[in-house]
PDB file of N, CA, C and O in Angstrom:
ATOM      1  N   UNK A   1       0.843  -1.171   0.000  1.00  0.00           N
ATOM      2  CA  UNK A   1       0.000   0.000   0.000  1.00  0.00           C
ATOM      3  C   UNK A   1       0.887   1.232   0.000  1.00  0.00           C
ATOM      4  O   UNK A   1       1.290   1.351   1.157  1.00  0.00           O
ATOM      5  N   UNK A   2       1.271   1.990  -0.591  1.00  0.00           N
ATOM      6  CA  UNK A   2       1.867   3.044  -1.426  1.00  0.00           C
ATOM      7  C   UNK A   2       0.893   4.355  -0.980  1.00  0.00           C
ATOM      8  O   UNK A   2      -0.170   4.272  -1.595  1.00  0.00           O
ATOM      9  N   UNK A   3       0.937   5.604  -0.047  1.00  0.00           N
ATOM     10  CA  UNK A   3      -0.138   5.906   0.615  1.00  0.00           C
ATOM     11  C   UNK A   3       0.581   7.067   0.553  1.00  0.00           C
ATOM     12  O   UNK A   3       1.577   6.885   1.254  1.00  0.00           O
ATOM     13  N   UNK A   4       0.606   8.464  -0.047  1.00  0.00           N
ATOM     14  CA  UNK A   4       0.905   9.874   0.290  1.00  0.00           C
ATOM     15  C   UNK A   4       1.088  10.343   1.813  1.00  0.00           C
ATOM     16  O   UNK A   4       0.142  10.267   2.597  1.00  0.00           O
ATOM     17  N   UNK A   5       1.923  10.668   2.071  1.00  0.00           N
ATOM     18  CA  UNK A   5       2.048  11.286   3.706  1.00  0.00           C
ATOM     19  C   UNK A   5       1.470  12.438   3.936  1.00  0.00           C
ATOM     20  O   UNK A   5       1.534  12.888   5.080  1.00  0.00           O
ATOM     21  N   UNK A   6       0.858  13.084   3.028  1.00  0.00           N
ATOM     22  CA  UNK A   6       0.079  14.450   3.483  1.00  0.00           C
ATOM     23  C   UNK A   6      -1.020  14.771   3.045  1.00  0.00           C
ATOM     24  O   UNK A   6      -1.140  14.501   1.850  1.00  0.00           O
ATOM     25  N   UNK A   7      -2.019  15.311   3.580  1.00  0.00           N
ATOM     26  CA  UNK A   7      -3.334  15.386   3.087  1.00  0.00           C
ATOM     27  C   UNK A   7      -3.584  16.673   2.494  1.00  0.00           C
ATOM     28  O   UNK A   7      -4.721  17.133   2.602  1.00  0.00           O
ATOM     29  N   UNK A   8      -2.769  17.273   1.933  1.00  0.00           N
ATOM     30  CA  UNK A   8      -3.035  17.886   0.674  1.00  0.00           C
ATOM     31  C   UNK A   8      -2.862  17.382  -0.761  1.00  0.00           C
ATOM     32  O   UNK A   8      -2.739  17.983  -1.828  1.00  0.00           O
ATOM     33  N   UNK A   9      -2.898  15.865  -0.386  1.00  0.00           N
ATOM     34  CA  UNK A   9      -2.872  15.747  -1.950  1.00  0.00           C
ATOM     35  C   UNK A   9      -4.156  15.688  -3.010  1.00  0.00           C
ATOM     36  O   UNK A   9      -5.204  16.152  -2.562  1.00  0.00           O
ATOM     37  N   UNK A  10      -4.179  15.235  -4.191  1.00  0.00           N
ATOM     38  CA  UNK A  10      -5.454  15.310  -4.812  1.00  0.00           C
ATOM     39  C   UNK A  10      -6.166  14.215  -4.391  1.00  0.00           C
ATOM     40  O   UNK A  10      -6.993  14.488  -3.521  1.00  0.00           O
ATOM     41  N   UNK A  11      -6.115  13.069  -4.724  1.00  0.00           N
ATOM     42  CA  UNK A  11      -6.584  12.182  -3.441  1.00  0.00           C
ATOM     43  C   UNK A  11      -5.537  11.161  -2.868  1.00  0.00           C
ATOM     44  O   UNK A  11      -4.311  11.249  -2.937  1.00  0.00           O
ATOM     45  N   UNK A  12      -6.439   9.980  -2.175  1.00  0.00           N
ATOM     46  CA  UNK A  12      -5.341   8.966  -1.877  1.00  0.00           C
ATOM     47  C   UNK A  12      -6.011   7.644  -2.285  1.00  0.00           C
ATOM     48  O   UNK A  12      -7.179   7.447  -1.948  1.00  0.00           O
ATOM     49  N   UNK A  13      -5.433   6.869  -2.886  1.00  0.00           N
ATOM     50  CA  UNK A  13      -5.878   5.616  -3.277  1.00  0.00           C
ATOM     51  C   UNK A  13      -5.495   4.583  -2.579  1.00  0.00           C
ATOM     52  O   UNK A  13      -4.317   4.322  -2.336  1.00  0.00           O
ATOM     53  N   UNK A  14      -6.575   3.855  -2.170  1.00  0.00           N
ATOM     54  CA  UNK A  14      -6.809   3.021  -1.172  1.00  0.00           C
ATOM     55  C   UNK A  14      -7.415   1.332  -1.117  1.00  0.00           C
ATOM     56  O   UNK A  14      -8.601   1.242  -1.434  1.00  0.00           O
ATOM     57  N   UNK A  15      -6.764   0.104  -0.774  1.00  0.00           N
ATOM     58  CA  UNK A  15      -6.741  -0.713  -1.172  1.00  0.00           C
ATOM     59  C   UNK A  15      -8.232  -1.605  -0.230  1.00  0.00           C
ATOM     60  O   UNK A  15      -8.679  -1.169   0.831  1.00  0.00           O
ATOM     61  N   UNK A  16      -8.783  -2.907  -0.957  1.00  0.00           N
ATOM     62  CA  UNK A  16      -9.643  -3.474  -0.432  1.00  0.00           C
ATOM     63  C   UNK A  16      -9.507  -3.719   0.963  1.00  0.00           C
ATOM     64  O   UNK A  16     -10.467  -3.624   1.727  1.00  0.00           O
ATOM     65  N   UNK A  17      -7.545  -4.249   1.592  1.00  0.00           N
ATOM     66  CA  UNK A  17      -7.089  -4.302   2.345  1.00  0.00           C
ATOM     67  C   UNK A  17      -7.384  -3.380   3.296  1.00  0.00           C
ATOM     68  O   UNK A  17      -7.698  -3.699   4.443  1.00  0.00           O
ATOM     69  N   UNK A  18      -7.285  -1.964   2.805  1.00  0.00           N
ATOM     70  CA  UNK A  18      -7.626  -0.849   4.037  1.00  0.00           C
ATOM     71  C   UNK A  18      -8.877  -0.683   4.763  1.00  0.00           C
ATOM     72  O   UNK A  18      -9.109   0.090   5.693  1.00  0.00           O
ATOM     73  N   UNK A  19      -9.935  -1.839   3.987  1.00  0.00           N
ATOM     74  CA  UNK A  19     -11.311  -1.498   4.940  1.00  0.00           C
ATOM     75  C   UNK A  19     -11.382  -2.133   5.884  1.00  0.00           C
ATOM     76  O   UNK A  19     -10.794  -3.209   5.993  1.00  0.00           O
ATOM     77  N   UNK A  20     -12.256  -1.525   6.966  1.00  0.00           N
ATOM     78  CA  UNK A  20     -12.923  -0.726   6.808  1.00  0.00           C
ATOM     79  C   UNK A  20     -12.652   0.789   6.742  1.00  0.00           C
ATOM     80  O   UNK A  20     -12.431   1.110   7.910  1.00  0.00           O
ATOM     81  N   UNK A  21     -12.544   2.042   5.842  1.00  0.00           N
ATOM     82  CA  UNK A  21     -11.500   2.827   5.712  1.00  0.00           C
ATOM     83  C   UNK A  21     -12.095   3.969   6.890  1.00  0.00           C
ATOM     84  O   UNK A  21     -13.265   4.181   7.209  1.00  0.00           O
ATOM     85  N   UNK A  22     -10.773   4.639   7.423  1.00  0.00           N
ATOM     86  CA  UNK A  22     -11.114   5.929   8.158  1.00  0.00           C
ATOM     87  C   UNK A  22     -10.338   6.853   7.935  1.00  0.00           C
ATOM     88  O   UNK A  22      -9.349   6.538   7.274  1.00  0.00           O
ATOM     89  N   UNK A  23     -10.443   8.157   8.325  1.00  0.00           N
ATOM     90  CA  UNK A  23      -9.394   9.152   7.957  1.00  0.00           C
ATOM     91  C   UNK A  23      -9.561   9.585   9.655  1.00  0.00           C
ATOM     92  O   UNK A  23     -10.337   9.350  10.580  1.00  0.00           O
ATOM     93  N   UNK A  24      -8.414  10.299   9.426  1.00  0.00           N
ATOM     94  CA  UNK A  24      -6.954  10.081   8.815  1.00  0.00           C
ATOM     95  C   UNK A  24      -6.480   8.749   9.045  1.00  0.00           C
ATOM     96  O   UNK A  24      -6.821   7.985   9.948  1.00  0.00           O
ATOM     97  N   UNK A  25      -5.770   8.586   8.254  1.00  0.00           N
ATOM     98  CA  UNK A  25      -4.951   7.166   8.333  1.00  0.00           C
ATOM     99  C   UNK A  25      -3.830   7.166   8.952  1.00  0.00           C
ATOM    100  O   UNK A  25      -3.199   8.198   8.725  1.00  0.00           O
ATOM    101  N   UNK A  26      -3.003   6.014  10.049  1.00  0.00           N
ATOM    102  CA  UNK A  26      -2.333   5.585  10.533  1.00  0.00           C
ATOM    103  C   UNK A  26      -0.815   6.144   9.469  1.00  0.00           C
ATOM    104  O   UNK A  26       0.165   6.519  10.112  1.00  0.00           O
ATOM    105  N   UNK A  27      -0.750   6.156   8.367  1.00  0.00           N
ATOM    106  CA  UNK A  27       0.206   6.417   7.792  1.00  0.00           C
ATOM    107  C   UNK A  27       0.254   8.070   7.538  1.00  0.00           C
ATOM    108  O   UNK A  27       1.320   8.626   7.275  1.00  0.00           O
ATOM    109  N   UNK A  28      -0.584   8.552   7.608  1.00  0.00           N
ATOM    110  CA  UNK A  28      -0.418  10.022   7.286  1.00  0.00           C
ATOM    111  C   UNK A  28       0.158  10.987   8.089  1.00  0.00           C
ATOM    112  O   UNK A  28      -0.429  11.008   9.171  1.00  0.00           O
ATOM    113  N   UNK A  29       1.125  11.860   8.024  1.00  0.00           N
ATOM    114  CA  UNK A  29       1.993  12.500   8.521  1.00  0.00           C
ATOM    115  C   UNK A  29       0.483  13.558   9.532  1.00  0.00           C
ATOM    116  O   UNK A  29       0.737  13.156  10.667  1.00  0.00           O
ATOM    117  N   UNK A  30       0.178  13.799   9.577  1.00  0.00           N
ATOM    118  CA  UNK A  30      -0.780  14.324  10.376  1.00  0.00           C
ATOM    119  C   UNK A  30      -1.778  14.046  10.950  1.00  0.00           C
ATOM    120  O   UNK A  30      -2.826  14.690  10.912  1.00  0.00           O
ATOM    121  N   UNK A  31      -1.526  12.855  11.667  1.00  0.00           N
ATOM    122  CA  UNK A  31      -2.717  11.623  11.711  1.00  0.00           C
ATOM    123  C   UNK A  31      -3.619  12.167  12.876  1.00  0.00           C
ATOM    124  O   UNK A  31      -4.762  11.764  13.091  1.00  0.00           O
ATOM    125  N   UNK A  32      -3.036  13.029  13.525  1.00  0.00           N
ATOM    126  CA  UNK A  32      -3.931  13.538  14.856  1.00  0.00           C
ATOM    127  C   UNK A  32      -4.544  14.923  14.168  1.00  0.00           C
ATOM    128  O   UNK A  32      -4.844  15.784  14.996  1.00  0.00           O
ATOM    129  N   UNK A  33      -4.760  15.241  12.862  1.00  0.00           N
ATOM    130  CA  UNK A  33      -5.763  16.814  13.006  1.00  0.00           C
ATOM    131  C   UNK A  33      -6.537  16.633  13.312  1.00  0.00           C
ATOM    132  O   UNK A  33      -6.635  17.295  14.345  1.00  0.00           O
ATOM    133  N   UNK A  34      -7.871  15.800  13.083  1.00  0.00           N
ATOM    134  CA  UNK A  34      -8.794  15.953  13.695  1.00  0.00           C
ATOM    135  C   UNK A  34      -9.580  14.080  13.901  1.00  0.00           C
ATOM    136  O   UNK A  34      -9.245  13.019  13.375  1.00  0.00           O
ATOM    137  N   UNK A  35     -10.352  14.312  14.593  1.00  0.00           N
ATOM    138  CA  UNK A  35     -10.812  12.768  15.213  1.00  0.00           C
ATOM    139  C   UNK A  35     -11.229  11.701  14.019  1.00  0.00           C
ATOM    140  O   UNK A  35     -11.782  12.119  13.002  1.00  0.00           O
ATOM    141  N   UNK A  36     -10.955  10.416  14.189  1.00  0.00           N
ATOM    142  CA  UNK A  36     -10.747   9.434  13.389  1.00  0.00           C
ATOM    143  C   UNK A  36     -13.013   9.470  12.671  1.00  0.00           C
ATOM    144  O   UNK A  36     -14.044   9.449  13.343  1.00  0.00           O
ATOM    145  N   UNK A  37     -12.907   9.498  11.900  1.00  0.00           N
ATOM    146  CA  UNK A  37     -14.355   8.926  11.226  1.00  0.00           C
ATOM    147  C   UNK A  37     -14.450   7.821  10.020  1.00  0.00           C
ATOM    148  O   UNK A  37     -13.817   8.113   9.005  1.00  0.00           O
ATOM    149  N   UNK A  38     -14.942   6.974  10.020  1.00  0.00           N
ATOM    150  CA  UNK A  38     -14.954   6.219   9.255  1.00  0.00           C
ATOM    151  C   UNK A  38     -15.830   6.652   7.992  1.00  0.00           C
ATOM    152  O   UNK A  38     -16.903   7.255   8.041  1.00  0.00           O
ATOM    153  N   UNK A  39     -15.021   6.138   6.631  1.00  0.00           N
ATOM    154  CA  UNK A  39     -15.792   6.911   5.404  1.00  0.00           C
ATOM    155  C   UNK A  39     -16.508   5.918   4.334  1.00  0.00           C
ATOM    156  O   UNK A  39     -15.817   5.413   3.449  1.00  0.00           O
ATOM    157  N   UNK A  40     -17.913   5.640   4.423  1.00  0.00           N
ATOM    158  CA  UNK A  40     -18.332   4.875   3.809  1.00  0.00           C
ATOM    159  C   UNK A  40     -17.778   4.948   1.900  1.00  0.00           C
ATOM    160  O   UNK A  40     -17.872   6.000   1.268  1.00  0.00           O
ATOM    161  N   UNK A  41     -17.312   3.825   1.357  1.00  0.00           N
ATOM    162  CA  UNK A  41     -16.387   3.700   0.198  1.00  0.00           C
ATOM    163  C   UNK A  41     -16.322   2.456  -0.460  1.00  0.00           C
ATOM    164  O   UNK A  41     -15.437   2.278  -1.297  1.00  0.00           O
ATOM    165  N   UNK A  42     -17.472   1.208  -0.090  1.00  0.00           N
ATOM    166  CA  UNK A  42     -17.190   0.244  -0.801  1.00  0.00           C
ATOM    167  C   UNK A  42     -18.332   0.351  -1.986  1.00  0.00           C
ATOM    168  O   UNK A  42     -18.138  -0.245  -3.045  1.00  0.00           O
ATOM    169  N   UNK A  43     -19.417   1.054  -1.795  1.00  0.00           N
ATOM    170  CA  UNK A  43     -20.356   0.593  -2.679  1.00  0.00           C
ATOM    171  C   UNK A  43     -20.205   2.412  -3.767  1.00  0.00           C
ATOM    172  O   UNK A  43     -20.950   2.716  -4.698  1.00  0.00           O
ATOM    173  N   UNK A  44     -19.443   2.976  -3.409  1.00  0.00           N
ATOM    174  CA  UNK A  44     -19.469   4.223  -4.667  1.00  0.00           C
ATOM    175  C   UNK A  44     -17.833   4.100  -5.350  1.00  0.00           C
ATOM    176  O   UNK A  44     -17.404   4.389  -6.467  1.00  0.00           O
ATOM    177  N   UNK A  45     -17.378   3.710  -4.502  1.00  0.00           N
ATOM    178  CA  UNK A  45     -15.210   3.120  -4.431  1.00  0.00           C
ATOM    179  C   UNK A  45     -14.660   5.113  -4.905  1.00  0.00           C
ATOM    180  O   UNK A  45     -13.839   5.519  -5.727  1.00  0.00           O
ATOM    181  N   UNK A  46     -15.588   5.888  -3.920  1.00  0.00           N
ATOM    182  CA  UNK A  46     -14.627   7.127  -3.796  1.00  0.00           C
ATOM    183  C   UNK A  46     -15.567   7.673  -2.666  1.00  0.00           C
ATOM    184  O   UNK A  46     -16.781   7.536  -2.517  1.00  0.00           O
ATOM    185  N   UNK A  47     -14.554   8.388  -1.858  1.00  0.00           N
ATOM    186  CA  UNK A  47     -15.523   9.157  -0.290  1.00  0.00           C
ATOM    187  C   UNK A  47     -14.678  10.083  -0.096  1.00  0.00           C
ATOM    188  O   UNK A  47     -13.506   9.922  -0.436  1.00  0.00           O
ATOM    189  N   UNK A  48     -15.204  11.476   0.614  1.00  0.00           N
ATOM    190  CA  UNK A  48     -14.851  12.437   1.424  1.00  0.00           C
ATOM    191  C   UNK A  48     -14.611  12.810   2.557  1.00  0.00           C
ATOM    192  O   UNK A  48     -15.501  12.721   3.403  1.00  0.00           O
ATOM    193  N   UNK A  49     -13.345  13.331   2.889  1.00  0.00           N
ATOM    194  CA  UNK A  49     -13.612  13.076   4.717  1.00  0.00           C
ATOM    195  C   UNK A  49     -14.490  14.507   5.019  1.00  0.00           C
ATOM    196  O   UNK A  49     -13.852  15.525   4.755  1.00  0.00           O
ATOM    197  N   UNK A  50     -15.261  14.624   5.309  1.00  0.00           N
ATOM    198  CA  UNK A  50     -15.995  15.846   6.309  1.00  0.00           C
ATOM    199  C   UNK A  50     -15.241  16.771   7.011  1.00  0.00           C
ATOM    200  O   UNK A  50     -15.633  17.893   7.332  1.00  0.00           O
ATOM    201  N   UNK A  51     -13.707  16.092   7.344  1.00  0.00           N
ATOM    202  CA  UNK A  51     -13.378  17.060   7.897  1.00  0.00           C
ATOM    203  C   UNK A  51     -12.406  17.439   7.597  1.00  0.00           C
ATOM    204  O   UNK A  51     -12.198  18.537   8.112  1.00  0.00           O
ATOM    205  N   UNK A  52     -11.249  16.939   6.698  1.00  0.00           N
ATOM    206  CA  UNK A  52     -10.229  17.936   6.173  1.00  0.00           C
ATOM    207  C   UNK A  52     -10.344  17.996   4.530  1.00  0.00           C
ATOM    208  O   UNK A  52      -9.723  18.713   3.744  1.00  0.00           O
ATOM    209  N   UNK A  53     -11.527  16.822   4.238  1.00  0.00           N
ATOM    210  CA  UNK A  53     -11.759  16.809   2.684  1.00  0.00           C
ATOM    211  C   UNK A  53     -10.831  16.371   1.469  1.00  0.00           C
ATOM    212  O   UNK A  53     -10.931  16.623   0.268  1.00  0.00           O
ATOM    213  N   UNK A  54      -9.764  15.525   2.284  1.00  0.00           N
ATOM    214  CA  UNK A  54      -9.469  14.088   1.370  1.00  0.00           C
ATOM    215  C   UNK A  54     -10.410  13.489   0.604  1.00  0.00           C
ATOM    216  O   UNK A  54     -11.512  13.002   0.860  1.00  0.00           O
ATOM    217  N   UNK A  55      -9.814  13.608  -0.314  1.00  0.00           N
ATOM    218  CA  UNK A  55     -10.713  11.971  -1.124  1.00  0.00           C
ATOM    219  C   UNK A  55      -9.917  11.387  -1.100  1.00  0.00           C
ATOM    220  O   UNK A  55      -8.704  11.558  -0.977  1.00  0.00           O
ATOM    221  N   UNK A  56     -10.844  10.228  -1.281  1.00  0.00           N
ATOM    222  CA  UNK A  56     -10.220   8.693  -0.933  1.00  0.00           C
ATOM    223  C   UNK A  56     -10.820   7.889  -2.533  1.00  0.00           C
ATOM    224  O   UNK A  56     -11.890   8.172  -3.072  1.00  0.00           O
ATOM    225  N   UNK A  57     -10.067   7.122  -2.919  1.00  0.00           N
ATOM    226  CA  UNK A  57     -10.265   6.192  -4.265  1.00  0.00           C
ATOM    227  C   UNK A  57      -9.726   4.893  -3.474  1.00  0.00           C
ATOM    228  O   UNK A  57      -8.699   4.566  -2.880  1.00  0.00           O
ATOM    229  N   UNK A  58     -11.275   4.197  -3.866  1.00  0.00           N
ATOM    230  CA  UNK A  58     -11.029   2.591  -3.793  1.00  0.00           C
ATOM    231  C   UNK A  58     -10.575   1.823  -5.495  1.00  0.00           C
ATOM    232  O   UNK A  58     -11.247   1.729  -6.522  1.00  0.00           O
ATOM    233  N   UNK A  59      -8.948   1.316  -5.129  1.00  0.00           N
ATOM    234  CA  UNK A  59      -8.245   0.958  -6.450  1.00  0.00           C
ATOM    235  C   UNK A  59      -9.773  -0.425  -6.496  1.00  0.00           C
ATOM    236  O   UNK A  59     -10.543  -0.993  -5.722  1.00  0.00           O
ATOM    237  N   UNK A  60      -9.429  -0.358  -7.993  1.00  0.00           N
ATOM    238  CA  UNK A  60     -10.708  -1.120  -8.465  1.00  0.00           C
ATOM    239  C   UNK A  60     -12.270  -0.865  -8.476  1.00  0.00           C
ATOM    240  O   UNK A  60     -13.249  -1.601  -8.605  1.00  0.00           O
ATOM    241  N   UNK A  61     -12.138   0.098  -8.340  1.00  0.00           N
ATOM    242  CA  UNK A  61     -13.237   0.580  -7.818  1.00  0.00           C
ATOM    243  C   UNK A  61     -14.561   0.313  -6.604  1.00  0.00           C
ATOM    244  O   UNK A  61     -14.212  -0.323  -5.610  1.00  0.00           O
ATOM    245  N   UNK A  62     -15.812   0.705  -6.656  1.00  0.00           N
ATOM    246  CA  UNK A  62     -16.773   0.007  -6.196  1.00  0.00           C
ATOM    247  C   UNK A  62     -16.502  -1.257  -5.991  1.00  0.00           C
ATOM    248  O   UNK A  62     -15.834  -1.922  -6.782  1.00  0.00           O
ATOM    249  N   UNK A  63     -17.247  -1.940  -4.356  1.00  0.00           N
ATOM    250  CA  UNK A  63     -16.778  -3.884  -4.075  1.00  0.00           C
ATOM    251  C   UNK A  63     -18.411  -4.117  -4.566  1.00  0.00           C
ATOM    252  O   UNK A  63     -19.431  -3.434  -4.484  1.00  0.00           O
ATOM    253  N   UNK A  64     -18.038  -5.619  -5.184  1.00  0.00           N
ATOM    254  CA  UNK A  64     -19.576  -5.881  -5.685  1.00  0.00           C
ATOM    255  C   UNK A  64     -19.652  -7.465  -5.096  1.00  0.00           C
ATOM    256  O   UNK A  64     -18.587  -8.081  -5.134  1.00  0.00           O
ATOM    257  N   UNK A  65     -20.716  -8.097  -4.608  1.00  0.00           N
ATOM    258  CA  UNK A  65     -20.603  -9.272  -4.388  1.00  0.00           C
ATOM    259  C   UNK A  65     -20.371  -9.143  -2.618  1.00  0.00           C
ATOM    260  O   UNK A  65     -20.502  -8.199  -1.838  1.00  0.00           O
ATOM    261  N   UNK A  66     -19.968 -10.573  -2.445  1.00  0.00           N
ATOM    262  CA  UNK A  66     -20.189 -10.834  -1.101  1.00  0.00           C
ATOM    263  C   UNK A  66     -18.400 -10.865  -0.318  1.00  0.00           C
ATOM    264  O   UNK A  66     -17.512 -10.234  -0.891  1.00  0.00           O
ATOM    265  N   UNK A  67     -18.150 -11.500   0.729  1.00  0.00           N
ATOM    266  CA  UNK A  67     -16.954 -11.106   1.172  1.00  0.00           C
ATOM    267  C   UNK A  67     -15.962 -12.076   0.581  1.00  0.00           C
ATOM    268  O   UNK A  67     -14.761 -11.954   0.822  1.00  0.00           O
TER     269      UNK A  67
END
């Protein structure tokens, strides 16, 4: 997983592996700005955080099917 360290980027692309996804992420150089929320992303495979306004891209897009 190959993951930008700063959340100014344009987005961050994010693997099946990373769900259930939250921002900020454990890898991001600023992981404490503001409180962890989880960002619903399997059934559109792109989300926004609310609060610093990352997008997030699920590689492959949208999950279809069962687990």
């Amino acid at each position: 997983m190959a993951l930008p360290t700063e959340l100014n980027q344009k987005f961050v692309e994010v693997h099946a592996t990373d769900l259930p996804l939250h921002c900020p992420l454990p890898s991001q150089k600023l992981w404490n700005t503001h409180p962890r929320v989880f960002l619903p992303i399997e059934s559109t495979g792109e989300s926004r955080c609310p609060y610093c306004s990352t997008l997030y891209r699920l590689a492959g897009g949208p999950v279809t099917g069962g687990h």
